[in-house]
Every structure is written in structure tokens, then in C-alpha cells.
C-alpha positions as YAML, in Angstrom:
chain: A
units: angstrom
residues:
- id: 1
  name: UNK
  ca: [-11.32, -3.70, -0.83]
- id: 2
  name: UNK
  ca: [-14.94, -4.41, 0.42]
- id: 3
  name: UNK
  ca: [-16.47, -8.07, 0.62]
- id: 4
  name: UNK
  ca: [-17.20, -10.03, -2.15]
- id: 5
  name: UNK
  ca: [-18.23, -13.55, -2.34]
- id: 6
  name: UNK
  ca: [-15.74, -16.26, -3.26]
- id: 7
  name: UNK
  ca: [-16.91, -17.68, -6.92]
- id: 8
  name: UNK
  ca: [-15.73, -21.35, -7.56]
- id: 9
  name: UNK
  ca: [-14.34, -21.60, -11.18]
- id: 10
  name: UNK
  ca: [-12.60, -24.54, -12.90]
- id: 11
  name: UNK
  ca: [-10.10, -23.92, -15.25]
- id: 12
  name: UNK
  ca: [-7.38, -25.99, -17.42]
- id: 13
  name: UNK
  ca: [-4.06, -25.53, -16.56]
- id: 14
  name: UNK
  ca: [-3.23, -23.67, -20.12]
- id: 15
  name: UNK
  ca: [-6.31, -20.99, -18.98]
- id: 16
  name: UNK
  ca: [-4.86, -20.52, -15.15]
- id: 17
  name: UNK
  ca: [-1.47, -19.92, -16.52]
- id: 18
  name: UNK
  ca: [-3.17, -17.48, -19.21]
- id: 19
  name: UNK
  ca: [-4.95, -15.78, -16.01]
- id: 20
  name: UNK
  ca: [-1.09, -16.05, -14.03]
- id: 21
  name: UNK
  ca: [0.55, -13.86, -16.77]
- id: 22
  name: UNK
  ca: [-2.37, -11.89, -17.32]
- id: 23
  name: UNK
  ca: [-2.04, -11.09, -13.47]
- id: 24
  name: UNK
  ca: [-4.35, -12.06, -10.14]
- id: 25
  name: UNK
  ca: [-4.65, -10.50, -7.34]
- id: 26
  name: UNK
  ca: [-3.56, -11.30, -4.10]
- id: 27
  name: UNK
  ca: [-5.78, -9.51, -1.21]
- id: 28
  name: UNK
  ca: [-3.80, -8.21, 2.22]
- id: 29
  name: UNK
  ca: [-0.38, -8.76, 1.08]
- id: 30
  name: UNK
  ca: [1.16, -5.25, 1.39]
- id: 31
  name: UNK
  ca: [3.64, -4.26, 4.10]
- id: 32
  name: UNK
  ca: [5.94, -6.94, 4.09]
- id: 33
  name: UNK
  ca: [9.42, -7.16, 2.10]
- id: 34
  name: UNK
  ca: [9.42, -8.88, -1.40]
- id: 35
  name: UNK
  ca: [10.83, -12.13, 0.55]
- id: 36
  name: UNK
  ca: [7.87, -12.24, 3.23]
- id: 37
  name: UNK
  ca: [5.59, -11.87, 1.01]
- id: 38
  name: UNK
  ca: [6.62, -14.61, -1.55]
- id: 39
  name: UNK
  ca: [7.53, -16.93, 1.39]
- id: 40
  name: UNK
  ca: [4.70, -16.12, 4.02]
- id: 41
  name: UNK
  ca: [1.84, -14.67, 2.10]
- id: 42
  name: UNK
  ca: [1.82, -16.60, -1.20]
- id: 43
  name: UNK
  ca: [3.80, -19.86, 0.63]
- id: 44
  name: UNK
  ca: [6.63, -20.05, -1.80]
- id: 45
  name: UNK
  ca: [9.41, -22.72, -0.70]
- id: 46
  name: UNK
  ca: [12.27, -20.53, 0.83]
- id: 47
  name: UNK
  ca: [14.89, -22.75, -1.17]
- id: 48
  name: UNK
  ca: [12.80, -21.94, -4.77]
- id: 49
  name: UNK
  ca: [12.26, -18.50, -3.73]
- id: 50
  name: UNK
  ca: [16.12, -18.07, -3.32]
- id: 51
  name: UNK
  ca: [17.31, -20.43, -5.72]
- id: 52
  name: UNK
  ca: [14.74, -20.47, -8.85]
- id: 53
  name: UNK
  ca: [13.34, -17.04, -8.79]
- id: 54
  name: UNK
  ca: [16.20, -15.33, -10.82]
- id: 55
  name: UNK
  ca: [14.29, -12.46, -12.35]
- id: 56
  name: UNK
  ca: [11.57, -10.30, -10.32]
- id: 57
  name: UNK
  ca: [10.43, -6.98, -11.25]
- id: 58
  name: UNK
  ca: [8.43, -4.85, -8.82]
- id: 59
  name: UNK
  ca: [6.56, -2.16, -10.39]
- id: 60
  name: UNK
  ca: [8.15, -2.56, -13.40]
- id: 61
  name: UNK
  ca: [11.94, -2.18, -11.42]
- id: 62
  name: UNK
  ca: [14.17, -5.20, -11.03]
- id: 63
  name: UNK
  ca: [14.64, -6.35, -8.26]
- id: 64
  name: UNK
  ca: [18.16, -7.75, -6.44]
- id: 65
  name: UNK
  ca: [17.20, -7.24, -2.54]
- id: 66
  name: UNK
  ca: [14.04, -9.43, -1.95]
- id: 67
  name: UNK
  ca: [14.36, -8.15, 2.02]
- id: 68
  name: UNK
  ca: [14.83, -4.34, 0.96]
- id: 69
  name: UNK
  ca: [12.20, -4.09, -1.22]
- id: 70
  name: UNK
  ca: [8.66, -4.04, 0.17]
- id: 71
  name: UNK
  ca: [5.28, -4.55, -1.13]
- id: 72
  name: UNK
  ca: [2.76, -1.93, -1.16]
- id: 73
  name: UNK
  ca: [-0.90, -1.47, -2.10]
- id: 74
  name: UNK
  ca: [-1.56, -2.08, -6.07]
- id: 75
  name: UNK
  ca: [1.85, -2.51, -6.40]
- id: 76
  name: UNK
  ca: [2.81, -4.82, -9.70]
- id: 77
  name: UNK
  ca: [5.09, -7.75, -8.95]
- id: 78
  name: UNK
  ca: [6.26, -10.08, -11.70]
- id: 79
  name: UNK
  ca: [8.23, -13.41, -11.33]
- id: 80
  name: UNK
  ca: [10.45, -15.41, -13.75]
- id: 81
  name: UNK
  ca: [13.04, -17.67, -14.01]
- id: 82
  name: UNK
  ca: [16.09, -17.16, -16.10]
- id: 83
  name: UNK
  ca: [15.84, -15.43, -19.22]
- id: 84
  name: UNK
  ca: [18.04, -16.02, -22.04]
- id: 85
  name: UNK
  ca: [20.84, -13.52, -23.78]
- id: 86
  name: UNK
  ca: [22.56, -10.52, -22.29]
- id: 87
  name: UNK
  ca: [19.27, -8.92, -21.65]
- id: 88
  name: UNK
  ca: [18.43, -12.24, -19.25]
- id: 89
  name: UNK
  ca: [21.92, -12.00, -17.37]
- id: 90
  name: UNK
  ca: [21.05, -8.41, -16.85]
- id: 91
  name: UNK
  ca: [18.23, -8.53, -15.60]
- id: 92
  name: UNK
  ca: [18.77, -11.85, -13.36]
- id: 93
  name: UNK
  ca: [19.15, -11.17, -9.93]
- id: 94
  name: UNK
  ca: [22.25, -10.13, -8.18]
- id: 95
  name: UNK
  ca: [24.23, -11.55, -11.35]
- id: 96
  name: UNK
  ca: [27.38, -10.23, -13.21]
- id: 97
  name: UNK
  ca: [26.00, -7.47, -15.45]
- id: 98
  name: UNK
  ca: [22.97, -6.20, -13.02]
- id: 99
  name: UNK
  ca: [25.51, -3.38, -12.46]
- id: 100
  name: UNK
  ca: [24.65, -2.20, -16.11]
- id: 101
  name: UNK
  ca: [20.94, -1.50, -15.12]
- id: 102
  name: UNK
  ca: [21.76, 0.61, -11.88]
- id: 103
  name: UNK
  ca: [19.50, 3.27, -13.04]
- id: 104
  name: UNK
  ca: [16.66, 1.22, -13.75]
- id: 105
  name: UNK
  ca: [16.87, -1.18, -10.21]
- id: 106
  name: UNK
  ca: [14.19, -1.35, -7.45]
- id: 107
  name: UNK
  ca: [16.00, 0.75, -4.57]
- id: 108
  name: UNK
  ca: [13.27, 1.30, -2.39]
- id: 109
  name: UNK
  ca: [14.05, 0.74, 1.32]
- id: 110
  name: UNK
  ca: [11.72, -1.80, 3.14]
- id: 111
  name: UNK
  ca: [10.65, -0.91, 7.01]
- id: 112
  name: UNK
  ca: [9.91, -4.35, 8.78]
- id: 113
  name: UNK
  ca: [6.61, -3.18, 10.43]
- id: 114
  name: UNK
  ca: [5.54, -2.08, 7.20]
- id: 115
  name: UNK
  ca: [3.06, 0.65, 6.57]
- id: 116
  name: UNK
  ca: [0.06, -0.77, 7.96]
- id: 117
  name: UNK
  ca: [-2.11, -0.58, 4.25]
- id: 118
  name: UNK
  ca: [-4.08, -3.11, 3.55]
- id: 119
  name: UNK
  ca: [-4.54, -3.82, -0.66]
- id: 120
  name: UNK
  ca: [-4.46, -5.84, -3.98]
- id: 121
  name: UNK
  ca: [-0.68, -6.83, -4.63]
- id: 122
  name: UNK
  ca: [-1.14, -8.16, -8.35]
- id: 123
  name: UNK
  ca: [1.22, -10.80, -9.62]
- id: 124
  name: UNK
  ca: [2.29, -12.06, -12.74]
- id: 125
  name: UNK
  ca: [4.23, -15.27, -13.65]
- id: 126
  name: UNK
  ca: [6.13, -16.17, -16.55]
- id: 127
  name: UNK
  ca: [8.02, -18.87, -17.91]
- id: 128
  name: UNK
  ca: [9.40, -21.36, -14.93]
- id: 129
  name: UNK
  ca: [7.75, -20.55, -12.15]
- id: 130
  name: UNK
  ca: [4.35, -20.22, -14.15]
- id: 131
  name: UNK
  ca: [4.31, -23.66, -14.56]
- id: 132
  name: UNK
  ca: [6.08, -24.35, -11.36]
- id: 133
  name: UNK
  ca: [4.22, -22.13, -9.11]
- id: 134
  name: UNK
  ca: [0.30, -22.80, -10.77]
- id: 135
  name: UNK
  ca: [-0.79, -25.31, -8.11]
- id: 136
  name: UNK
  ca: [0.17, -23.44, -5.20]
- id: 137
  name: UNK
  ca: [-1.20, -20.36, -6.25]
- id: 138
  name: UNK
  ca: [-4.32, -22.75, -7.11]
- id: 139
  name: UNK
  ca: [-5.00, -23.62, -3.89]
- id: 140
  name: UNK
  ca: [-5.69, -20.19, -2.25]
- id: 141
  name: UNK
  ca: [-8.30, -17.72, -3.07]
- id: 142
  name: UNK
  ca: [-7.31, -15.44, -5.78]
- id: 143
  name: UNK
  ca: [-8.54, -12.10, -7.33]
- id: 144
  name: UNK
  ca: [-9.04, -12.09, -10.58]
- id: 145
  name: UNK
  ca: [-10.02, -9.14, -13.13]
- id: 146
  name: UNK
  ca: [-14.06, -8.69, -13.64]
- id: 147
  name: UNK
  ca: [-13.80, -9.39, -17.11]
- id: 148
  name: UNK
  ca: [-10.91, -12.24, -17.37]
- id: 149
  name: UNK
  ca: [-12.85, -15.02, -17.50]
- id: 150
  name: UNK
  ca: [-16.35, -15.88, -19.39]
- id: 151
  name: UNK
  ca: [-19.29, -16.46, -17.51]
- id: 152
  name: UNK
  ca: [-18.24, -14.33, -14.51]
- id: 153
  name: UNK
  ca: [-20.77, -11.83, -13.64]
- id: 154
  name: UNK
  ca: [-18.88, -8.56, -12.91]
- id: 155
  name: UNK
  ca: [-21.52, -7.59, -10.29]
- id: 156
  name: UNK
  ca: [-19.98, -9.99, -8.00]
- id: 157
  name: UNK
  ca: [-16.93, -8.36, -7.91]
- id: 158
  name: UNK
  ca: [-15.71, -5.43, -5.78]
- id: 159
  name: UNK
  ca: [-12.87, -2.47, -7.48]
- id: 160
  name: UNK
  ca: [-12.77, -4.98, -10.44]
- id: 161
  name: UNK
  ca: [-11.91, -7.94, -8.84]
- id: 162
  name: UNK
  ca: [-13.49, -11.56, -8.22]
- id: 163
  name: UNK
  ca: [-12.48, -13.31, -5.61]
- id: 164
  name: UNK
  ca: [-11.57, -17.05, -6.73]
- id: 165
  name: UNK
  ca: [-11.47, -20.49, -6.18]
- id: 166
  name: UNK
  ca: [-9.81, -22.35, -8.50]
- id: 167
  name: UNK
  ca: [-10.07, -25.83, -9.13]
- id: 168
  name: UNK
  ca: [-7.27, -26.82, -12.01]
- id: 169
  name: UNK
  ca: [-8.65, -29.64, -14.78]
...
């Protein structure tokens, strides 16, 4: 991704977490495992990471190994909490009935030096940590989608992305 100038927006909380589930994009955070990334790139608490973050899909995969599973260019990753019913406990990490979605599970190996790409990881948050999460992700630079938010004009923005202050109201 090329440079592009950092626009300063102001949003209310309901329209950042609106823009959260929508997705943003996070710039240079490819190569590293699932856990580096949350931890080191985005700054995630270890202890909420491990303890809070129940279900995560990666490119539309579950995932149960956040140090096996590694983050590549436009790759997709989505973070919740835990999710009601038997399709919640099957889907939660590591739990009792993940064994029923074998086929469907992020198995991807992870090499620690990772592959050297440089890209757009795009994240999405939803219930728990969307509300939990909002202010951290707040304070760095974001991308966001060209067209996501009024007023934004979309010749500022490089491969469809804005790159974003946010200041939360």
C-alpha cells in the first residue's frame, strides 16, 4: 500500500463500532501468528487476548491455535466473545464440541519469521470485545474503506483505504 495522508475524523462511539464490524484495516500487520499480532501489533492485553477472546475466525476458519495460525496480507480476521447455543460452544475456542467443526478449523501452520509481506490485515469486532476493544483500536491509525464514512473524499485514499485518526465523541 502506497502513502496516503492520515485524515482526522470524529466519530460517536455507536458509528466506530458500526465502522469495527463493518471492518478497518490495519496496515503492516502480516507475518506474525494470530497471538503476535493481537498482542504486539494491535496491543491487546495478553490476559484478554487469552481469556476473553473465545471466538476468532481467520478468513472465515475458526480458529483454536492463536500461535499456529499466522496472519497474511488481506487476510480477514474477526473477533468475538462468547456466543450463545450449541453453535457458540462450537465455535468457541478450544472448547468441548470444537471437535464437531474439524473440517471447517483454521489449520494453517505459522513460521515465526513469517513471510516477509507487508499488507492490509482487516478486522472485524463483534459483540464483547467491540465494545471492549473500541478505545484501543481508537487510539492508533486505522484504515478505513473509501466510502465508509460521509464526507471522506475517496481521492485521499490509496487501494480503497483512508488512513484514520479517530477521535471517539
Amino acid at each position: 500500500m502506497g502513502e496516503a495522508p492520515t485524515v482526522r475524523v470524529t466519530l460517536s462511539r455507536s458509528a466506530f463500532k458500526v465502522l469495527l464490524q463493518r471492518g478497518i484495516g490495519i496496515p503492516d500487520g502480516t507475518g506474525a501468528s494470530v497471538r503476535e499480532f493481537l498482542q504486539g501489533t494491535l496491543g491487546i492485553d495478553p490476559a484478554y487476548v487469552e481469556g476473553e477472546l473465545q471466538t476468532v475466525f481467520l478468513d472465515g476458519h475458526p480458529v483454536d491455535d492463536f500461535d499456529r495460525a499466522g496472519v497474511r496480507p488481506g487476510a480477514v480476521l474477526a473477533l468475538s466473545g462468547a456466543m450463545p447455543g450449541l453453535a457458540g460452544a462450537t465455535m468457541r475456542r478450544g472448547g468441548y464440541y470444537a471437535r464437531m467443526r474439524e473440517g471447517i478449523s483454521h489449520a494453517g501452520s505459522h513460521q515465526a519469521e513469517g513471510s516477509g509481506e507487508q499488507g492490509v490485515v482487516i478486522v472485524k469486532l463483534f459483540n464483547r470485545p467491540l465494545s471492549d476493544l473500541a478505545e484501543t483500536l481508537a487510539s492508533r491509525p486505522l484504515l478505513v474503506p473509501t466510502d465508509a464514512l460521509d464526507g471522506l473524499d475517496p481521492e485521499t485514499g490509496v487501494d480503497g483505504w483512508v488512513l484514520v485518526a479517530v477521535t471517539l465523541a
